[in-house]
C-alpha positions as CSV (number, residue, x, y, z in Angstrom):
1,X,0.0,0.0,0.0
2,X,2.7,1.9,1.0
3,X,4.7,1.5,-2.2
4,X,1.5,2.5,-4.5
5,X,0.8,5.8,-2.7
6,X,4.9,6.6,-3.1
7,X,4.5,5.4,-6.7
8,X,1.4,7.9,-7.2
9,X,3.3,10.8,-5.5
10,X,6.3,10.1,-8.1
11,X,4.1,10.3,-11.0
12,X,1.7,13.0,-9.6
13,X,-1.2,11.3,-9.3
14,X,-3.6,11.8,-6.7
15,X,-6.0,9.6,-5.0
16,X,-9.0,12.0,-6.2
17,X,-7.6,12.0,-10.3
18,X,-9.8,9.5,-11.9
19,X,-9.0,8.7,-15.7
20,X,-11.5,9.7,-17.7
21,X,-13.6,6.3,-19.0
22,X,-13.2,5.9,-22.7
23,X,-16.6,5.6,-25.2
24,X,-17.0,2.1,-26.2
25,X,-16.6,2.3,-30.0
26,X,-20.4,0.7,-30.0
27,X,-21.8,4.1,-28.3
28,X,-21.0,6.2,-31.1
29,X,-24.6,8.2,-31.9
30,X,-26.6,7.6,-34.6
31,X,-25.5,10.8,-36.7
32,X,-21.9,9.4,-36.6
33,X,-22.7,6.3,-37.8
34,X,-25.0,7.4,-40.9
35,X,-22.3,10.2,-41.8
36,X,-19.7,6.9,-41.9
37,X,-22.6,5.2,-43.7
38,X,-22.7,7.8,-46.3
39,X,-18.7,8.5,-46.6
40,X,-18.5,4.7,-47.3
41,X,-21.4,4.5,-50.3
42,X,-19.6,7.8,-51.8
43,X,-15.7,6.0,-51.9
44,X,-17.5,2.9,-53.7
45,X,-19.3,5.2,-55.9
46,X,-16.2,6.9,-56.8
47,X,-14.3,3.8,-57.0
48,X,-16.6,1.8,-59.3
49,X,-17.0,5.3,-61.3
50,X,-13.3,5.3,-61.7
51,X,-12.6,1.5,-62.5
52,X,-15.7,0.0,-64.3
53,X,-15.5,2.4,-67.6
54,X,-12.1,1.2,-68.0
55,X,-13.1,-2.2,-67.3
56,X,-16.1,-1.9,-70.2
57,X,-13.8,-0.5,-72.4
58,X,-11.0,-2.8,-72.6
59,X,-13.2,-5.9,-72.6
60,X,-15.4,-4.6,-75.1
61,X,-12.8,-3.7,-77.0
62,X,-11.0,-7.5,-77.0
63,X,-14.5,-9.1,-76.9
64,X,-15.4,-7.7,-80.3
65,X,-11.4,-8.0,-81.5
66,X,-12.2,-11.4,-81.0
67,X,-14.9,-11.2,-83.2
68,X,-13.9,-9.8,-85.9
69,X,-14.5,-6.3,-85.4
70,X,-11.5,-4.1,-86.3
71,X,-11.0,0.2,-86.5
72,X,-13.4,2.8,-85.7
73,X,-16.8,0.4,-85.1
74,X,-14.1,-1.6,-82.3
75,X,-13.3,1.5,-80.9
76,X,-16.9,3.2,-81.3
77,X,-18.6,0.4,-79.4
78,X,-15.8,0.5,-76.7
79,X,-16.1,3.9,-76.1
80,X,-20.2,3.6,-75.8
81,X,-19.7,0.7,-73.0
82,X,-17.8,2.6,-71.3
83,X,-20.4,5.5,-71.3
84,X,-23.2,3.1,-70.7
85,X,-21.3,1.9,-67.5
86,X,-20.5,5.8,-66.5
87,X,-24.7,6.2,-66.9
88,X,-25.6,3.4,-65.2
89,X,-23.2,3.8,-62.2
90,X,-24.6,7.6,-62.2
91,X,-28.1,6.9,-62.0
92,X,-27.7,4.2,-59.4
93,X,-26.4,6.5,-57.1
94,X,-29.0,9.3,-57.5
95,X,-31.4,6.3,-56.8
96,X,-29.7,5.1,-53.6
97,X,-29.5,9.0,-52.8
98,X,-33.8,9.3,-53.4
99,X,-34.1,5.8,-51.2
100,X,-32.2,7.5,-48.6
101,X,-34.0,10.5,-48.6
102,X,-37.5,8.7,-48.7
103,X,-36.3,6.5,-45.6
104,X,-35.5,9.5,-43.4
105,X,-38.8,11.7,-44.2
106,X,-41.1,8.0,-43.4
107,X,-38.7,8.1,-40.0
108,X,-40.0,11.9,-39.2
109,X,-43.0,11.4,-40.5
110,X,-43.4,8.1,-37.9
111,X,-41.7,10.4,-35.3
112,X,-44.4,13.2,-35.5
113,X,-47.2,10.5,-35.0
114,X,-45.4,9.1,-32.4
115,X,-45.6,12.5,-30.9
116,X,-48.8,13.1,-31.9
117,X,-49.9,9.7,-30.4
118,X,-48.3,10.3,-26.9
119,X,-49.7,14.1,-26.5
120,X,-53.0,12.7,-27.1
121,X,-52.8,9.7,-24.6
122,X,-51.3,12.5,-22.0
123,X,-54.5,14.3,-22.7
């Protein structure tokens, strides 16, 4: 016991500093996990927006050397893949945008009549 309270004294602790108690990473509020949420749908948006056009294009472009086609139609049909795939990978993120928004107005929107249901059972 004796040893401890001279140990404390050397490293200036005192018996009434407590260390502060760390969050458990599970705690984090809800805002901090959708923002996370978000961050992580916008780097695999960005990542498939920068790798799948050049993905379209260079297999479209062997695919149809394979078949046959050679010179501007090869490099015409290559170049529309990879604009199809640029499109597509658009759109599906101004969808997933719209489903998000839609999912948080139905959460107010069940909030108020939550509200709306507990100020009328008060009454």
């Amino acid at each position: 016991m004796d040893s401890e309270l001279r140990r404390r004294d050397l490293l200036g602790a005192s018996d009434s500093m407590e260390v502060p108690a760390q969050p458990h990473p599970a705690s984090c509020s809800s805002g901090t996990m959708e923002t996370a949420k978000t961050l992580a749908y916008f780097l695999l948006y960005s990542i498939a927006m920068f790798t799948l056009p050049f993905v379209a294009y260079v297999g479209t472009k062997y695919g149809l050397k394979y078949f046959g086609v050679e010179g501007f139609a090869n490099t015409a049909w290559s170049v529309l893949a990879a604009v199809v795939v640029v499109n597509t990978i658009i759109m599906l993120y101004a969808c997933k945008g719209y489903q998000e928004e839609m999912e948080s107005a139905q959460e107010e929107s069940e909030q108020q009549q939550r509200k709306t249901d507990h100020n009328l059972k008060a009454d």
